[in-house]
C-alpha positions in Angstrom: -34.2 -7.0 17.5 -35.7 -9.0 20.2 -38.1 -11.8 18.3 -40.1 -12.2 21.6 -41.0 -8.4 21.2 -44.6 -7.8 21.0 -45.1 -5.2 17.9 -48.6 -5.3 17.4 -48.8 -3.3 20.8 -45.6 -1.5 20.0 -46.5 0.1 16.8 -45.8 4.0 16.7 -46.6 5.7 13.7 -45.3 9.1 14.5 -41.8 7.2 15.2 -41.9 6.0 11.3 -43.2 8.8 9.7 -40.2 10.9 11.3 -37.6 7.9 10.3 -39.0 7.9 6.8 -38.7 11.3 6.3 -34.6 11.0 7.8 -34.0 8.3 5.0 -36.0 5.2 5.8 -38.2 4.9 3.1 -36.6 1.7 2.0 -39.0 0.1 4.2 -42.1 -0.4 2.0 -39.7 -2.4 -0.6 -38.5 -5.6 1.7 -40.3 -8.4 1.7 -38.5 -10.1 4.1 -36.5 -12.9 2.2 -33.4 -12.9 4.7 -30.5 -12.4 2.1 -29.3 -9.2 3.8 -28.5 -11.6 6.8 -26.8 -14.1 5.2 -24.6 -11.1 3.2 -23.8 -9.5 6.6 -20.9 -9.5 7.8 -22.2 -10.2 11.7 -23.5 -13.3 10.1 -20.1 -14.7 10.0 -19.1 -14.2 13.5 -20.7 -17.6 14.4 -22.0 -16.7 18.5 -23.9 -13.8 17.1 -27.5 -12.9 15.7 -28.0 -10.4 13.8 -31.4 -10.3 12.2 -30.9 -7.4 9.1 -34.2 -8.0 7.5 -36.2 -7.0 11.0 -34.5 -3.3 10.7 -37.3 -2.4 7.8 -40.3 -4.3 9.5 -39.8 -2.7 12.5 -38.8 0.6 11.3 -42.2 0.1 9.2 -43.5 -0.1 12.4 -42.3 2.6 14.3 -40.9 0.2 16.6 -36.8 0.9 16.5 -35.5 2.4 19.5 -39.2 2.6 20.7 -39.1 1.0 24.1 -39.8 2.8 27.3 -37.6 0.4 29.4 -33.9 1.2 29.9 -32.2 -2.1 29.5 -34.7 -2.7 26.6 -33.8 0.3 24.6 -29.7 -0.2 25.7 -30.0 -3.4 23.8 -31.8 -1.6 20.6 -29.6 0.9 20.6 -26.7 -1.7 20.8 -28.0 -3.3 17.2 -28.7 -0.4 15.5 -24.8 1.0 16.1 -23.6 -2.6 15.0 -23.9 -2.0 11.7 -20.5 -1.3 9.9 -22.3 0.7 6.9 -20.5 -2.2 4.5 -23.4 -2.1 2.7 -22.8 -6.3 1.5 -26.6 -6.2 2.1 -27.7 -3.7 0.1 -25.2 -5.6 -2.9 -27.4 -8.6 -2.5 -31.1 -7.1 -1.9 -33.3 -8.2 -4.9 -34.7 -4.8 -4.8 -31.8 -2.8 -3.3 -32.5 -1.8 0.1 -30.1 0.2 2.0 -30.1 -1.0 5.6 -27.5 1.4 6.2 -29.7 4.1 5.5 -32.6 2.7 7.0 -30.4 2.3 10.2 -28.8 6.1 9.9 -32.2 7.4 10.2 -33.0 6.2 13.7 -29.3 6.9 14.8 -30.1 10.3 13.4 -33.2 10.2 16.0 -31.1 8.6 18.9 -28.8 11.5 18.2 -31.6 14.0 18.5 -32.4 12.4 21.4 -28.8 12.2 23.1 -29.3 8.2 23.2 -26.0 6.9 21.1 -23.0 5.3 22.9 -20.8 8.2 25.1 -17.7 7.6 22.8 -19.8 8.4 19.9 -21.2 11.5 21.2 -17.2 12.5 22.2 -15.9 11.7 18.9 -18.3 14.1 17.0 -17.6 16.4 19.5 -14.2 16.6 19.2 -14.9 16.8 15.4 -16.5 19.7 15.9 -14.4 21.4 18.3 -11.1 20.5 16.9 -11.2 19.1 13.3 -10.3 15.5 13.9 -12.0 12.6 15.7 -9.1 12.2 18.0 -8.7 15.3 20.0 -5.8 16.6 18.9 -4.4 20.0 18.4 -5.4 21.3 14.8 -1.7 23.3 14.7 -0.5 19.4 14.5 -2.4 18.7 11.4 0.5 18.8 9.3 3.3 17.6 11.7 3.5 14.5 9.6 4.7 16.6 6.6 7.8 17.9 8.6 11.1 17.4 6.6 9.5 16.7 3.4 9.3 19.8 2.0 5.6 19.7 1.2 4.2 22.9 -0.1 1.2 24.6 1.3 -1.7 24.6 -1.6 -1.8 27.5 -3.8 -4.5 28.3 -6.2 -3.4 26.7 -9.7 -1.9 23.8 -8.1 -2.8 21.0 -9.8 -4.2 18.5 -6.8 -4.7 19.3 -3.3 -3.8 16.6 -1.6 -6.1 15.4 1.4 -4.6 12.6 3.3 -7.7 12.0 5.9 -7.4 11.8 9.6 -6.0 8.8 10.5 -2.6 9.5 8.1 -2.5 13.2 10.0 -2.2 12.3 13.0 -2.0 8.5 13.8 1.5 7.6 13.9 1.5 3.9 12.0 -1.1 5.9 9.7 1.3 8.9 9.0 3.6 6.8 6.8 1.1 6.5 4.3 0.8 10.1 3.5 4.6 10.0 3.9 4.9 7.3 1.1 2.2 9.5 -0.8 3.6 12.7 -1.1 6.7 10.3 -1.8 5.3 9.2 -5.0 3.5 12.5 -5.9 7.1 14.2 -5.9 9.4 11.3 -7.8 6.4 12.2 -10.1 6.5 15.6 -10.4 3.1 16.6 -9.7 1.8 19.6 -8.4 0.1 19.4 -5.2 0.0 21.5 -1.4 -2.2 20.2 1.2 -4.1 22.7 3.6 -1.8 21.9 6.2 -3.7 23.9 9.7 -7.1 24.8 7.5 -7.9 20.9 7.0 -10.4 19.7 8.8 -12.3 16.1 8.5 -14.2 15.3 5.7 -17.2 14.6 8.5 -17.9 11.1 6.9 -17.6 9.2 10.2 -20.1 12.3 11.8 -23.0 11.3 9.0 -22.4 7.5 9.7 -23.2 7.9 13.6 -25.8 10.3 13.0 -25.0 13.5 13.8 -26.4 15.0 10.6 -26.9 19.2 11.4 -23.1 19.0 12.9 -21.8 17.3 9.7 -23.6 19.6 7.3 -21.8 22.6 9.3 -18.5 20.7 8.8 -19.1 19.6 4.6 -20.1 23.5 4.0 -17.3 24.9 6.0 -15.2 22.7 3.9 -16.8 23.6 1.1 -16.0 27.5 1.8 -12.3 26.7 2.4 -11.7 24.9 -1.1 -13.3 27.3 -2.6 -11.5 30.2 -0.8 -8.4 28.9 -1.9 -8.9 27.7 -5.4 -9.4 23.8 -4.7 -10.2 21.9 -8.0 -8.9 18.7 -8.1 -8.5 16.5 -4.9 -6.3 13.7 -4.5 -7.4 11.8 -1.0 -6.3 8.3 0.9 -9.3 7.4 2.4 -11.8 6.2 0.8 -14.0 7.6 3.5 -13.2 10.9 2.3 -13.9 9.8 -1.4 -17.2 8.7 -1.4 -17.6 11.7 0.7 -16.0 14.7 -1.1 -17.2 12.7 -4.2 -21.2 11.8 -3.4 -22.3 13.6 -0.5 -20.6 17.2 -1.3 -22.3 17.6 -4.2 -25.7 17.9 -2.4 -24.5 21.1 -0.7 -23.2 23.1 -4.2 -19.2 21.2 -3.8 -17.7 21.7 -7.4 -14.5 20.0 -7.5 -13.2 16.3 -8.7 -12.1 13.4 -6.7 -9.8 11.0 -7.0 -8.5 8.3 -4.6 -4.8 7.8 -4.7 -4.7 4.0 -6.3 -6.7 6.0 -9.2 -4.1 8.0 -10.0 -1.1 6.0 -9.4 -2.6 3.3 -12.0 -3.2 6.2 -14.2 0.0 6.9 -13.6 1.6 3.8 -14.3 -0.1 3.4 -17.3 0.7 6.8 -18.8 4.3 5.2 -18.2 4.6 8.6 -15.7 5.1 6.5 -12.9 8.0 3.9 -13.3 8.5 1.2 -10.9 11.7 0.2 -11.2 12.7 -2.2 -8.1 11.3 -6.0 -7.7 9.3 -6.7 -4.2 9.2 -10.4 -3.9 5.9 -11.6 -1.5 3.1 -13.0 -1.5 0.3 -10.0 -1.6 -2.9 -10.9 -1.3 -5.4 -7.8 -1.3 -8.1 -6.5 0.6 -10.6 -4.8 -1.1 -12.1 -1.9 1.5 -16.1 -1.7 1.9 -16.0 2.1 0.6 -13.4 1.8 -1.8 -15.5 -1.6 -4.0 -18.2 -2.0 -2.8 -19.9 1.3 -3.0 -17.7 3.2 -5.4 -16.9 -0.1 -8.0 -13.1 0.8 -7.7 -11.6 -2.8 -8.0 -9.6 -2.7 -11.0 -7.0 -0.3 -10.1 -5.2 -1.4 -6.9 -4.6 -4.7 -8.4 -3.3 -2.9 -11.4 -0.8 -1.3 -9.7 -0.1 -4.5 -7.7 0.3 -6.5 -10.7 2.7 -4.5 -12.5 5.2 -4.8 -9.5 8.2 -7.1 -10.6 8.1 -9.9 -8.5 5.2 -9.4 -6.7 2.8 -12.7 -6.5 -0.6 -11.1 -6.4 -3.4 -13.5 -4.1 -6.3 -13.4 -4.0 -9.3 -14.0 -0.8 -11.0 -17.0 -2.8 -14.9 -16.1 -2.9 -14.5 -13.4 -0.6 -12.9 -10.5 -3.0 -14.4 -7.5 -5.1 -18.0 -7.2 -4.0 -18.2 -9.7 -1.8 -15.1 -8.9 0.4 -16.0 -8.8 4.0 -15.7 -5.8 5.9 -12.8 -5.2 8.4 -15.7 -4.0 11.2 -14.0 -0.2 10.8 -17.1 2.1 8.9 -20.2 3.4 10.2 -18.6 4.4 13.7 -16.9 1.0 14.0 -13.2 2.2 14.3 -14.4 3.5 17.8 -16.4 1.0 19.5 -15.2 -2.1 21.4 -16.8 -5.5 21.0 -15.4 -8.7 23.0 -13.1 -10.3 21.3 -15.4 -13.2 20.1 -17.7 -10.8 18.4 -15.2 -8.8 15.9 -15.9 -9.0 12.4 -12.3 -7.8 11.8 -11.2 -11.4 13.3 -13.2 -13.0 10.6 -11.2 -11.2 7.6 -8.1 -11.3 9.0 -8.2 -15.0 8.8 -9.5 -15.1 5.6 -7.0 -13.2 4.5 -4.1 -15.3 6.2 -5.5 -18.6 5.2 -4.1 -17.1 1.6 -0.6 -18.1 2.5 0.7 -14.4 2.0 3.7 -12.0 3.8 1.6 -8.9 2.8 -1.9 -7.5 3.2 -2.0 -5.1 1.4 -5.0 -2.4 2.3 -6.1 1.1 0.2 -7.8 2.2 3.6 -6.3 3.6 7.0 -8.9 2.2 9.0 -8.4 -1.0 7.4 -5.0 -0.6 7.9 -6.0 0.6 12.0 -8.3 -2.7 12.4 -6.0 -4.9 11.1 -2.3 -3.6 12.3 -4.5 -3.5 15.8 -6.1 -6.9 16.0 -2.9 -8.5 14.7 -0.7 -6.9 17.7 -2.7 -9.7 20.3 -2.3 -12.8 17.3 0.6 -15.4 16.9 1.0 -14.4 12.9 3.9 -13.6 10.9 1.9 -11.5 8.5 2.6 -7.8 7.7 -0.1 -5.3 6.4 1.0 -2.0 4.1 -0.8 0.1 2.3 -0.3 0.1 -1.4 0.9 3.7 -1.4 3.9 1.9 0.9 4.7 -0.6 -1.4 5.0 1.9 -4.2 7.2 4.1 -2.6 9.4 1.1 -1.1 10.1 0.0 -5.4 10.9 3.5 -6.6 
């Protein structure tokens, strides 16, 4: 926030009490020692300030998104949707406090209010009207599935596989559920996907803030696995993972989750999935936010990566596993536009080029989005695929 603000005259106890009570309660743990700034992605991006460690003060204070002057509160309103939800802060808080959180709770009260950014507010609209963030016709949900001969899910199929909204209906994003499905039949494993009845997992709804819309969405979900038998779910997003996996639960979901580079390395390991041609590049991985940092799953992509002949597997030298930077996608990110001197996704992209590599390869389709996107306006002769991709390009 502002440091000239004066919060001894801006101090607003009802305002805290109500952000407490929506998740904030991290507050009365911080002590203000400044290493969520330095682990923040923001911090990187060299022309801008982004004080993390303010968020609990001021929240203690009742002073976030407090101010009764327009341009004043634009600007509040501006850092508080910032935040990518990477959560790299709360990896390095001594006493692990979730910014994110603290932060969700006074976008859950902007929300109430009807103060968030306009192409926020349409995006969980269109959620809610539609199924997908994008507008688009549910009866095109499965248009990406056409020619494959993908079944519909029937009760006793094995997995129901859920490829997220991006790989639905985003064109560069499809192939990935293509090269999915791909795998999954070479394989032999039995799977449908809901085809017209899916509807987003509502992740990207919770992040922005919209909290009552997204618990309509997780227990209408909820009601359509169940209605048709739903035990095991096989997704590519790892937005829909952490998700279906952590956040269902809370509203009676009773089904497992696994992301796709889970299985396939089970796969590969069971000797079920045989890779039989070479791929000779340089690779060098990104781990997504979602995928390591908040559900631990490092081990597996590079496992699958590793066990491609030929491949040279890089690495992002002290910036990999938990301390990979975020490609500026979560929390909302994926729909907001920042001058081009202020994206974090700039920052990881060189970091990852720097490698020396042909491939980056990604586990996340809005990884994939950020980077295939940012890449179109840069002189590089780099290429970014999804591992699913790379699987189905050896078989």
């Amino acid at each position: 926030m502002k440091d000239k603000k004066n919060l001894t005259t801006e101090i607003n106890p009802e305002i805290r009490d109500i952000l407490v009570e929506m998740g904030a309660e991290d507050i009365y743990k911080c002590y203000q020692c400044g290493k969520c700034t330095s682990a923040c992605p923001w911090f990187q991006v060299e022309i801008y300030d982004y004080p993390v460690y303010k968020f609990s003060l001021e929240t203690a204070l009742g002073a976030v998104a407090s101010s009764e002057d327009k341009k004043e509160l634009e600007k509040e309103i501006d850092l508080i949707y910032r935040c990518v939800g990477c959560e790299a802060c709360l990896d390095q808080c001594p006493h692990g406090i979730s910014t994110p959180n603290i932060l969700r709770a006074a976008r859950r009260l902007l929300v109430d209010f009807g103060s968030y950014p306009e192409i926020l507010k349409s995006t969980v609209q269109k959620i809610h009207n539609v199924g997908n963030p994008f507008g688009e016709h549910r009866e095109n949900r499965a248009d990406w599935a056409k020619g494959l001969n993908v079944p519909d899910y029937q009760q006793g199929m094995e997995y129901l596989y859920f490829p997220c909204c991006l790989p639905a209906y985003e064109t560069r994003n499809q192939k990935i559920a293509q090269a999915t499905v791909g795998i999954l039949q070479k394989c032999k494993v039995s799977f449908g996907i809901l085809g017209v009845k899916e509807t987003c997992c509502g992740e990207v709804i919770r992040r922005i803030g919209a909290e009552n819309i997204f618990e309509e969405v997780t227990k209408s979900n909820i009601k359509e696995f169940e209605n048709s038998g739903v035990k095991k779910v096989l997704v590519t997003s790892p937005h829909c993972f952490t998700t279906f996996k952590n956040e269902y639960p809370d509203f009676g979901a009773d089904f497992e989750v696994q992301h796709t580079t889970q299985y396939f390395s089970h796969l590969i390991d069971t000797g079920k999935l045989k890779i039989d041609k070479s791929f000779y590049k340089k690779v060098v991985y990104h781990d997504p936010c979602t995928l390591g940092r908040k559900n631990k799953i490092y081990e597996e992509p590079r496992n699958i990566l590793k066990n491609i002949l030929g491949l040279e597997f890089l690495e992002v030298e002290n910036f990999n596993r938990n301390l990979s930077v975020c490609c500026g996608a979560g929390s909302g990110g994926l729909w907001l536009e920042w001058e081009k001197e202020e994206r974090i996704v700039n920052v990881r992209l060189k970091q990852l080029m720097d490698t020396g590599a042909d491939i980056i390869a990604v586990t996340c389709p809005y990884c994939l989005q950020m980077f295939e996107e940012t890449l179109k306006s840069m002189d590089a002769d780099i290429k970014v695929m999804d591992i699913s991709e790379i699987i189905f390009e050896c078989l």
